[in-house]
DSSP file (Angstrom, degrees, kcal/mol; ACC not computed):
  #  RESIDUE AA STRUCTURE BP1 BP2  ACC     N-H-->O    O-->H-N    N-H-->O    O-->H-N    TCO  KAPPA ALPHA  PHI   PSI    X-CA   Y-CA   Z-CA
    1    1 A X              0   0    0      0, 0.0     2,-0.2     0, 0.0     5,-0.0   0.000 360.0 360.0 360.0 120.9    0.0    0.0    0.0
    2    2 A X    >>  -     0   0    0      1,-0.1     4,-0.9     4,-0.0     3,-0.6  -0.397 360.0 -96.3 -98.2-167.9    1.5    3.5   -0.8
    3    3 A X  H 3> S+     0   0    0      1,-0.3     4,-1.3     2,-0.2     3,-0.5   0.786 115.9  56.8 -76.7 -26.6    0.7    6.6    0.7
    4    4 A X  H 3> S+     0   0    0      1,-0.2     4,-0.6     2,-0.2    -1,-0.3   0.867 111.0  46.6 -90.1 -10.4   -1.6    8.1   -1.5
    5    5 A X  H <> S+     0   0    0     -3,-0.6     4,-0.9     2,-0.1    -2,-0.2   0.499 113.8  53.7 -83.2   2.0   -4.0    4.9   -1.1
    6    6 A X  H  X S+     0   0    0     -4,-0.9     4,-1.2    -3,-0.5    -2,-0.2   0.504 116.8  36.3 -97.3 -19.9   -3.2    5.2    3.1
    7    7 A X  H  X S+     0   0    0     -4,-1.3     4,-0.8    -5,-0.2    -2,-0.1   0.658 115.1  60.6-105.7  -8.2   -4.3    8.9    3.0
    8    8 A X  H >X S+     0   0    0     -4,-0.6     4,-1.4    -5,-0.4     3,-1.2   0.999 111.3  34.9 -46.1 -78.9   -6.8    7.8    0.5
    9    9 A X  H >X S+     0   0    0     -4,-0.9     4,-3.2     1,-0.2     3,-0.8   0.921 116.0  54.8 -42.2 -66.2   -8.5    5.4    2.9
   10   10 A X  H 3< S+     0   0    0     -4,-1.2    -1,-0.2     1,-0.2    -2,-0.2   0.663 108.0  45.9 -51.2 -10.2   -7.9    7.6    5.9
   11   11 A X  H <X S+     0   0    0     -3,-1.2     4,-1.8    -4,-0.8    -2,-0.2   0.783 115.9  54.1 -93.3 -27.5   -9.8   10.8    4.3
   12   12 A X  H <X S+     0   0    0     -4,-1.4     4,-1.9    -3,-0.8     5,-0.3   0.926 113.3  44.2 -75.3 -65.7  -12.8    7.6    3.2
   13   13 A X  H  X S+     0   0    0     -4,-3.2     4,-0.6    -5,-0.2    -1,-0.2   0.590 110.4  46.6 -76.2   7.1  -12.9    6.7    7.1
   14   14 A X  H  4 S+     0   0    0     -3,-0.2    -2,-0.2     2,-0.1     7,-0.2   0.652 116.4  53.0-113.3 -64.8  -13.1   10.4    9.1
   15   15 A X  H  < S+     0   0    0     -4,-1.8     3,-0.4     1,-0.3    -2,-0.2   0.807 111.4  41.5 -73.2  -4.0  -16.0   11.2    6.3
   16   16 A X  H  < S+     0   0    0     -4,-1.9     2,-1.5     1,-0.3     3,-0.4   0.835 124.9  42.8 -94.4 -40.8  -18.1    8.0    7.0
   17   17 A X     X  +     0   0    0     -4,-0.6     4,-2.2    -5,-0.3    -1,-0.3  -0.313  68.9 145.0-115.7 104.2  -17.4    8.7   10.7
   18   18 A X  H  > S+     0   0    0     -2,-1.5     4,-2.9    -3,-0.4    -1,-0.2   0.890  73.3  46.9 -51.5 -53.0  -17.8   12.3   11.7
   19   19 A X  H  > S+     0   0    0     -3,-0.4     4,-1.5     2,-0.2     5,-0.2   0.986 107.4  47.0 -80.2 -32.2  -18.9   12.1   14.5
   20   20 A X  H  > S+     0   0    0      2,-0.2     4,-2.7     3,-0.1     3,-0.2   0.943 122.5  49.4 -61.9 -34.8  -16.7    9.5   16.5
   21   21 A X  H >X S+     0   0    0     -4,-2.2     4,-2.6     1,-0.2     3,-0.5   0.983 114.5  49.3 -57.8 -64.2  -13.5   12.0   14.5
   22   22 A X  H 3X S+     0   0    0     -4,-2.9     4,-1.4     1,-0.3    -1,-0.2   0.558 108.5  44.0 -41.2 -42.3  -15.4   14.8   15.8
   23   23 A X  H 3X S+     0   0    0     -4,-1.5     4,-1.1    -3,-0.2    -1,-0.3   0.705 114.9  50.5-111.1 -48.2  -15.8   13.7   19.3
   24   24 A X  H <X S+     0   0    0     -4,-2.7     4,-0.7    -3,-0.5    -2,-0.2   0.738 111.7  51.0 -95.6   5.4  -12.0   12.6   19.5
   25   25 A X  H >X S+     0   0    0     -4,-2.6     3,-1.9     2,-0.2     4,-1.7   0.995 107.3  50.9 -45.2 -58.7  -10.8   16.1   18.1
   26   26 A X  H 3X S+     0   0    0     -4,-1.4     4,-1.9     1,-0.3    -2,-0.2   0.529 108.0  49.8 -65.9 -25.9  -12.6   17.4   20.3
   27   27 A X  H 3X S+     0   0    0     -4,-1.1     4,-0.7     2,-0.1    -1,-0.3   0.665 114.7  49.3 -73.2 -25.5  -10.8   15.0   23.4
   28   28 A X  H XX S+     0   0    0     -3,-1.9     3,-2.9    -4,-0.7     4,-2.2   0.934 107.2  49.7 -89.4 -74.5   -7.4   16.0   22.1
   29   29 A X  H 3X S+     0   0    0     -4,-1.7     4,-2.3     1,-0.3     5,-0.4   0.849 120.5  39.1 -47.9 -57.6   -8.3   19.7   22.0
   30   30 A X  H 3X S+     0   0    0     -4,-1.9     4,-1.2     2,-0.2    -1,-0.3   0.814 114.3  51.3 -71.1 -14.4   -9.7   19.5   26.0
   31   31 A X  H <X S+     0   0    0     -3,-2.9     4,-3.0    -4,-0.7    -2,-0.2   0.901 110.7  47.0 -90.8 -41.0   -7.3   17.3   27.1
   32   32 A X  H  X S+     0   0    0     -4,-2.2     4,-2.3     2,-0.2    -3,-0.2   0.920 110.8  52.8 -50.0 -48.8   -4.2   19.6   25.7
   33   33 A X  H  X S+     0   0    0     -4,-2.3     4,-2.0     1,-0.3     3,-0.3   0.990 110.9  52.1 -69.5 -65.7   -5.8   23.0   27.2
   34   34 A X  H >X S+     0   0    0     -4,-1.2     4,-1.3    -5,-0.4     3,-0.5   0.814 103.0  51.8 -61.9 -28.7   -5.9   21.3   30.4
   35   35 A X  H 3< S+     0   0    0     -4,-3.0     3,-0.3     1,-0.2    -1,-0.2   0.899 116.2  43.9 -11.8 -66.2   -2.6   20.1   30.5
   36   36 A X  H >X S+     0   0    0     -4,-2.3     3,-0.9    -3,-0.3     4,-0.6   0.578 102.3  60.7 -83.4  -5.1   -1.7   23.3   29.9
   37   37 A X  H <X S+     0   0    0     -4,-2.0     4,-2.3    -3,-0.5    -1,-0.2   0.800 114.5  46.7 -92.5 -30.5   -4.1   25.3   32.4
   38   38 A X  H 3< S+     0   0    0     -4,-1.3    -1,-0.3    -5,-0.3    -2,-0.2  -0.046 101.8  52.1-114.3  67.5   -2.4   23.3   34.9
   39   39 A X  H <> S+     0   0    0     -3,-0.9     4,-1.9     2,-0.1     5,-0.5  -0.006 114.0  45.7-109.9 -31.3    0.9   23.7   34.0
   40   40 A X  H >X S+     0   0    0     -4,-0.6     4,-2.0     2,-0.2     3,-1.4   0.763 116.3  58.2 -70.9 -77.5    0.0   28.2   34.1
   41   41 A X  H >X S+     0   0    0     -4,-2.3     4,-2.4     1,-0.3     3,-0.5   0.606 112.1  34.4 -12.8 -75.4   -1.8   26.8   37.7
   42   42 A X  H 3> S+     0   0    0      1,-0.3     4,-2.4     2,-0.2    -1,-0.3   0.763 117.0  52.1 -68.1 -39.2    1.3   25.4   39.0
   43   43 A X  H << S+     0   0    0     -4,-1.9    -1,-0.3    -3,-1.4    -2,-0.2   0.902 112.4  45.5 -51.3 -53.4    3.6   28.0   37.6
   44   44 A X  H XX S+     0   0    0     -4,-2.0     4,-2.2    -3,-0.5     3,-0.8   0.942 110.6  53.8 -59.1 -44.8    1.6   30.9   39.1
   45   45 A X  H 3X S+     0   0    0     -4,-2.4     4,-1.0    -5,-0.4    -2,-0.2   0.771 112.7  45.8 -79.1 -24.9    1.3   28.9   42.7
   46   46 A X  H 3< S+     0   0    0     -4,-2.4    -1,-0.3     2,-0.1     5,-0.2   0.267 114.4  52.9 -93.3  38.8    5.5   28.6   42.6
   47   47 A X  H <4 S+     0   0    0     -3,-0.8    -2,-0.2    -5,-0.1     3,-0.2   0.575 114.9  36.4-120.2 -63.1    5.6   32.5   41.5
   48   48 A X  H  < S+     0   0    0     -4,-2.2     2,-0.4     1,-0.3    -3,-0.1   0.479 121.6  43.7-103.1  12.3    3.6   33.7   44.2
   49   49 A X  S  < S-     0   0    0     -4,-1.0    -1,-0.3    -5,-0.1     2,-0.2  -0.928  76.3-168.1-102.4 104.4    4.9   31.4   47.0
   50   50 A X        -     0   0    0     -2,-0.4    -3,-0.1    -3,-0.2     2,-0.1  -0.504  24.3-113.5 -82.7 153.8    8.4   31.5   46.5
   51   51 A X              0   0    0     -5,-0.2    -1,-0.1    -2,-0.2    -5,-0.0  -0.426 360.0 360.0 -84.1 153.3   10.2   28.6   48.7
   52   52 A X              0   0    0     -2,-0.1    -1,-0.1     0, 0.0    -2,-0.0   0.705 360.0 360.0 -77.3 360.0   12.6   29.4   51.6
């Protein structure tokens, strides 16, 4: 199989299912922002209690 019949097939399987693609965009997209909302948390709590 070359590559343009592997992105062939993969552009054929997210249009029959949209919504299960949709749904795990949409898990990547929340799971990244929270990552990063606490990684700003944790950054902010050693900023404004500095250690002795």
């Amino acid at each position: 199989m070359n590559i343009i019949e592997s992105v062939t097939m993969a552009g054929r399987t997210l249009l029959s299912n949209r919504l299960r693609s949709a749904l795990t965009m949409l898990g990547i997209v929340i799971g990244n922002a929270s990552v990063i909302a606490m990684i700003g948390v944790g950054e902010a709590g050693q900023s404004t209690f500095p250690s002795n």
